[in-house]
C-alpha positions as CSV (number, residue, x, y, z in Angstrom):
1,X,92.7,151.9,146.1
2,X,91.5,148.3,147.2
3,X,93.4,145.1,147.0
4,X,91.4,143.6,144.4
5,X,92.1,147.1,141.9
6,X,96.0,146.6,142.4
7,X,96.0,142.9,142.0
8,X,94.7,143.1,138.6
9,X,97.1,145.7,137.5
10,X,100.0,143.5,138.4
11,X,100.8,141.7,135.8
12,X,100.6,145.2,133.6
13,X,103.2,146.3,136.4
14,X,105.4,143.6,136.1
15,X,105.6,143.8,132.5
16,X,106.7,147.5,132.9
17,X,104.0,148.4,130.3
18,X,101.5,150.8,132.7
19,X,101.9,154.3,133.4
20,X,104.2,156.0,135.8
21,X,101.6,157.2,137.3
22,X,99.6,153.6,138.3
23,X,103.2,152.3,138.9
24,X,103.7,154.9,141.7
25,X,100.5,153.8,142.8
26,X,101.1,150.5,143.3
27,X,104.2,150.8,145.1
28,X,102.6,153.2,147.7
29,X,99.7,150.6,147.8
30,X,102.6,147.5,148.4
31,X,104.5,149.6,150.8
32,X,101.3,149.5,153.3
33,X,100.0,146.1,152.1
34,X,101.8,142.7,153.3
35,X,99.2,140.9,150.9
36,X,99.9,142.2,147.6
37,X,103.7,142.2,148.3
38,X,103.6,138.6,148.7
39,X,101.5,138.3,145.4
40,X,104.5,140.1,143.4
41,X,106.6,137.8,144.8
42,X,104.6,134.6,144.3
43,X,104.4,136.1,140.4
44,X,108.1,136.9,140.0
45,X,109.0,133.7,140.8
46,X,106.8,132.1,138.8
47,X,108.1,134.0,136.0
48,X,111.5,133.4,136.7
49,X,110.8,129.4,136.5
50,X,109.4,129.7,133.1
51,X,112.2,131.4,131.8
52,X,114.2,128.7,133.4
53,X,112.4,126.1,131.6
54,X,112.6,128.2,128.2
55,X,116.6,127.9,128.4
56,X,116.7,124.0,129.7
57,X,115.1,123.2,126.3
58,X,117.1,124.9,124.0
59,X,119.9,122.9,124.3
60,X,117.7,120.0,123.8
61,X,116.6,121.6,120.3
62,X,119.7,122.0,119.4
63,X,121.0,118.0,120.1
64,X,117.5,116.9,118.2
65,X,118.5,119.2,115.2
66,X,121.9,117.6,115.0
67,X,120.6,114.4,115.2
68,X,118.0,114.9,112.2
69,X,120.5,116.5,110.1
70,X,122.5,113.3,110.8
71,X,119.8,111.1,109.4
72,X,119.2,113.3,106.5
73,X,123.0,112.9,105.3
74,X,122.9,109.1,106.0
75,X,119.9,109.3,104.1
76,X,121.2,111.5,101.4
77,X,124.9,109.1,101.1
78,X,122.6,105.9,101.0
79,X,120.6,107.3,97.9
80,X,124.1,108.4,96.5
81,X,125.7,105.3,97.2
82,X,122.5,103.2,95.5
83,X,122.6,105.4,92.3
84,X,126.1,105.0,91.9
85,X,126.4,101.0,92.4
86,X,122.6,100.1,92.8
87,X,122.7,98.6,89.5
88,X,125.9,96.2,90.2
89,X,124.3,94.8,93.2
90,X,120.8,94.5,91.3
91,X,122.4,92.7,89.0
92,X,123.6,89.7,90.9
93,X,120.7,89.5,92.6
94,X,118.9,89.0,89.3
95,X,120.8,86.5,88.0
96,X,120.5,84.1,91.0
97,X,116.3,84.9,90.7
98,X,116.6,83.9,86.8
99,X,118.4,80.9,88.1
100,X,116.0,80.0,90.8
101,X,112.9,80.5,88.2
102,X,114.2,78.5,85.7
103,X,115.1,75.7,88.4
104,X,111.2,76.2,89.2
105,X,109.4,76.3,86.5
106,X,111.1,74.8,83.4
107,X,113.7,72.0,84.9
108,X,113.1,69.7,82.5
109,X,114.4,71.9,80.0
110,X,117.6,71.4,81.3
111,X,118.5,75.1,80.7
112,X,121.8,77.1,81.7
113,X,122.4,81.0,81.0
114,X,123.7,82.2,77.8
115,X,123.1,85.8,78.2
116,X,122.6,88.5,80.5
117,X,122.0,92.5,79.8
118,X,121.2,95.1,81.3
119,X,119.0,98.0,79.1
120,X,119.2,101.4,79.9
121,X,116.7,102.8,82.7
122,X,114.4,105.9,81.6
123,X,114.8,107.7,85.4
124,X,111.5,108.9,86.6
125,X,111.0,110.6,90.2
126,X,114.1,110.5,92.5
127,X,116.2,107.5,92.0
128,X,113.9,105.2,90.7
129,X,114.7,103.4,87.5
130,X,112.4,101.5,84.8
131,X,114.9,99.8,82.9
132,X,114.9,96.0,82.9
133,X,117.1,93.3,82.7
134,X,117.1,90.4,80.1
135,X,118.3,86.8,80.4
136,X,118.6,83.9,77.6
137,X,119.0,80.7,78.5
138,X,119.7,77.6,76.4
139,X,118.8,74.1,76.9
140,X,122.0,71.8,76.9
141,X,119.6,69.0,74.9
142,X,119.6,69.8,71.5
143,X,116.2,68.9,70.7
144,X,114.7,71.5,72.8
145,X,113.6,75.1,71.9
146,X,116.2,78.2,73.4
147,X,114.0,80.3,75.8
148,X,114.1,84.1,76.6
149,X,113.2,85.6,79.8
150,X,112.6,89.0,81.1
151,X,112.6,91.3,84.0
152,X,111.8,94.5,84.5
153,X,112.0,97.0,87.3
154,X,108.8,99.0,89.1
155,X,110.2,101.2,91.3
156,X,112.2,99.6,93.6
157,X,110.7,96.5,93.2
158,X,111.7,93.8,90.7
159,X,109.4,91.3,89.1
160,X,110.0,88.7,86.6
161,X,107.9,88.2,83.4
162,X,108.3,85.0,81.7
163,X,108.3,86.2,78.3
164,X,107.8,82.4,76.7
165,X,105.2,81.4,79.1
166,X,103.4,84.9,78.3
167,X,104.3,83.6,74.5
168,X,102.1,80.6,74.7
169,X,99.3,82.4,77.3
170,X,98.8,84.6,73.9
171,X,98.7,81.9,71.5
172,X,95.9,80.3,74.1
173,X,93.6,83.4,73.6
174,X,94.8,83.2,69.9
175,X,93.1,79.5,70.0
176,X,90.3,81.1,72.3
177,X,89.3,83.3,69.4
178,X,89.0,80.9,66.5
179,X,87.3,78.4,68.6
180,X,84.7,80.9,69.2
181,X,84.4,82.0,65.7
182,X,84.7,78.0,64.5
183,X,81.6,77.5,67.3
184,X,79.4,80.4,65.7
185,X,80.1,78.8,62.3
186,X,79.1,75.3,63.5
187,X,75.9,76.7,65.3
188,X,74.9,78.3,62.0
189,X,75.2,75.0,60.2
190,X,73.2,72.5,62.2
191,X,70.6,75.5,62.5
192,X,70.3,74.9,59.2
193,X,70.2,71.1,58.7
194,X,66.9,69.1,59.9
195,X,68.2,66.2,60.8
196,X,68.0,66.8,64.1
197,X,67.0,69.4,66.1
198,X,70.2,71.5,67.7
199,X,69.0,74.1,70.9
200,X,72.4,75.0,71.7
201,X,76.5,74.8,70.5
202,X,79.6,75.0,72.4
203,X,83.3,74.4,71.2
204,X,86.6,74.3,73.6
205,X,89.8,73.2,72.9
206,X,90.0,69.2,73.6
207,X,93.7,69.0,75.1
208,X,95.6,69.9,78.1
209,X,98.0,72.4,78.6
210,X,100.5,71.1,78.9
211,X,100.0,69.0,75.0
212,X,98.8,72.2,73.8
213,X,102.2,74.0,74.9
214,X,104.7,71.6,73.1
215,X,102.3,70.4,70.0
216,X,99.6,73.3,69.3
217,X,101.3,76.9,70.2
218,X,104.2,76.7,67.7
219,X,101.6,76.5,64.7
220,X,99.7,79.2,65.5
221,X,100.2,82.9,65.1
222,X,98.6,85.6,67.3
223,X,97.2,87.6,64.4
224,X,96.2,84.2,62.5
225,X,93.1,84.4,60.7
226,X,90.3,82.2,61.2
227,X,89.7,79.0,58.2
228,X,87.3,76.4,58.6
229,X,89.8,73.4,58.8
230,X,91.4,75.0,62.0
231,X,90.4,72.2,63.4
232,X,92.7,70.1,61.6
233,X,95.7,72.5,64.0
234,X,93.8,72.7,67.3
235,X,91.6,69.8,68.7
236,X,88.4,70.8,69.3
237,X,85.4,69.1,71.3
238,X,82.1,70.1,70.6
239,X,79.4,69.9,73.2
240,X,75.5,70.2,71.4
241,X,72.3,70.5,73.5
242,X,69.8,68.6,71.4
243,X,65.7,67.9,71.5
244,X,64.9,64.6,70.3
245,X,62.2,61.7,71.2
246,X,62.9,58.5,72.7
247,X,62.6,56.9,69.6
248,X,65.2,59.1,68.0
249,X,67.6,58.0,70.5
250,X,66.4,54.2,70.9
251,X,69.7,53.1,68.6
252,X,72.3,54.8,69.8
253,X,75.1,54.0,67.4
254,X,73.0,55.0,64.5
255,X,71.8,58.4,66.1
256,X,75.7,59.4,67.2
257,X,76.7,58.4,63.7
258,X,74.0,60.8,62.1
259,X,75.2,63.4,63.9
260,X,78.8,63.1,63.2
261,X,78.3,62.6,60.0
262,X,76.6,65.7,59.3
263,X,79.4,67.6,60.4
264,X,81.5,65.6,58.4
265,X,79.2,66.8,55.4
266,X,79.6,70.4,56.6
267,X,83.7,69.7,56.7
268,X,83.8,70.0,60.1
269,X,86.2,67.6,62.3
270,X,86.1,68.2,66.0
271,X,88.1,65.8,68.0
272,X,85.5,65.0,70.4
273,X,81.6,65.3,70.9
274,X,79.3,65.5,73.5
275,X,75.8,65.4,73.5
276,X,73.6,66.3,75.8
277,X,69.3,65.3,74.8
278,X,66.7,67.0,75.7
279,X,63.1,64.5,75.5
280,X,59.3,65.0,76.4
281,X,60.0,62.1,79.3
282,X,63.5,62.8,80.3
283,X,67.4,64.2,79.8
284,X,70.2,62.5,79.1
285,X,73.8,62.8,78.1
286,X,76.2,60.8,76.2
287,X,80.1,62.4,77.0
288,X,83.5,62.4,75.3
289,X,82.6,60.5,71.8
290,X,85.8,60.2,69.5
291,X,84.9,60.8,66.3
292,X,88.1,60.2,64.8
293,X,87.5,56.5,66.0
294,X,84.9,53.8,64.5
295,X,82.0,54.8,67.2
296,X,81.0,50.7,67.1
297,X,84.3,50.0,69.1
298,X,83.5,53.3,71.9
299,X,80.9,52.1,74.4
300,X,78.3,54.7,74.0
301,X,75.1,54.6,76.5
302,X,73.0,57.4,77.1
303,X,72.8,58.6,81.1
């Protein structure tokens, strides 16, 4: 049998797995062939390197096992040790936030901490709480309002929600939605007047912030229905797009008071107007007209 025959039953031989009878014939064939022998040599020590390798890395297994199941019981005592006194520590930490918000945002309130709870957490997932914590604070000035603050929890993150400041944001859209239903009212009346002719209507509420905050949000209620004399509670400024002639326009005084008197006709008392005139030769505008003060005193020029 050739060289090339036995060399490819050699790995079969090795592995003890062929015959008895291709085994003897091997070993005759290696006994007369210097080749071949040195090929099962070459093979068994290439074999007996692997296996080598095989038991260098167990040990090294074994010291990466330990060290994972090291992590997973630090992991496991941290969780344990956060369930048991997560909420202590939370709770400092909220307080000085409160503190630091209130510092922020509302200093001029003069406010200090009445108050502080903590309400129950409905547990969801693995150690993750949805309960929140509350704070009241009082101003030390009598004349000013108490306010109530909340916080609650998502996940492991905390966020605060300014429950007054969310009060007032609510009356805003409260004011948002008479003013719209006031501005569809006043549309509908001039539509019908003929005066004068009206293209388009637009009402918004004629005061800032931080006025409608301390005088406007206190008188209204979020599920306040709408009444015609709303705004005698919320300034309002209404803006009208007009078409009119030169001549219409030629005296202003007497065209402004027209106008404002035919909403006074209709019982309608915006703080402010603004007109804006449409004419065959031109556009102009005429902003910001009091109308709760003698127009002959305001100087009122068409632009």
């Amino acid at each position: 049998m050739n060289c090339e025959i036995i060399q490819n039953l050699l790995p079969a031989y090795l592995d003890e797995s062929c015959s008895d009878e291709i085994k003897t014939i091997i070993e005759d064939h290696l006994k007369e062939c210097p080749k071949c022998r040195n090929l099962v040599e070459e093979l068994k020590s290439t074999e007996m390197a692997s296996t080598s390798t095989i038991d260098e890395i167990k040990p090294f297994k074994k010291i990466m096992f330990n060290h994972r199941m090291k992590i997973f019981i630090l992991t496991i005592t941290f969780v344990l040790i956060f369930l048991l006194f997560g909420t202590r520590l939370n709770s400092e930490i909220i307080k000085i936030r409160f503190n630091n918000y209130i510092n922020t945002h509302y200093s001029e309130y003069n406010l200090v901490m009445t108050n502080f709870t903590y309400e129950d957490p409905e547990t969801q997932g693995f150690g993750i709480n949805n309960g929140f914590y509350i704070a009241h604070f009082k101003s030390q000035d009598e004349d000013k309002k108490d306010i109530e603050f909340n916080v609650f929890t998502e996940g492991f993150i905390f966020s605060i929600k300014d429950t007054y400041k969310n009060n007032v944001d609510n009356k805003k859209n409260t004011a948002d939605r008479l003013i719209s239903e006031y501005n569809n009212n006043v549309e509908k009346t001039l539509l019908r007047q003929k005066n004068f002719y009206v293209m388009e209507v637009s009402s918004s509420i004629a005061c800032t912030d931080e006025y409608f905050e301390k005088n406007i949000a206190d008188k209204l209620k979020l599920n306040m229905d709408y009444e015609q004399n709303i705004d005698e509670t919320i300034p309002i400024s209404i803006t009208l797009k007009i078409n009119a002639t030169e001549t219409d326009i030629s005296d202003t005084y007497s065209y402004v008071n027209s106008i404002i008197s035919e909403l006074h006709h209709a019982n309608y008392n915006p703080a402010s107007l603004s007109l804006i005139v449409e004419t065959e030769k031109d556009s102009y505008q005429l902003l910001n007209i009091l109308c709760d003060e003698d127009i002959k005193k305001q100087n009122l020029t068409f632009e």
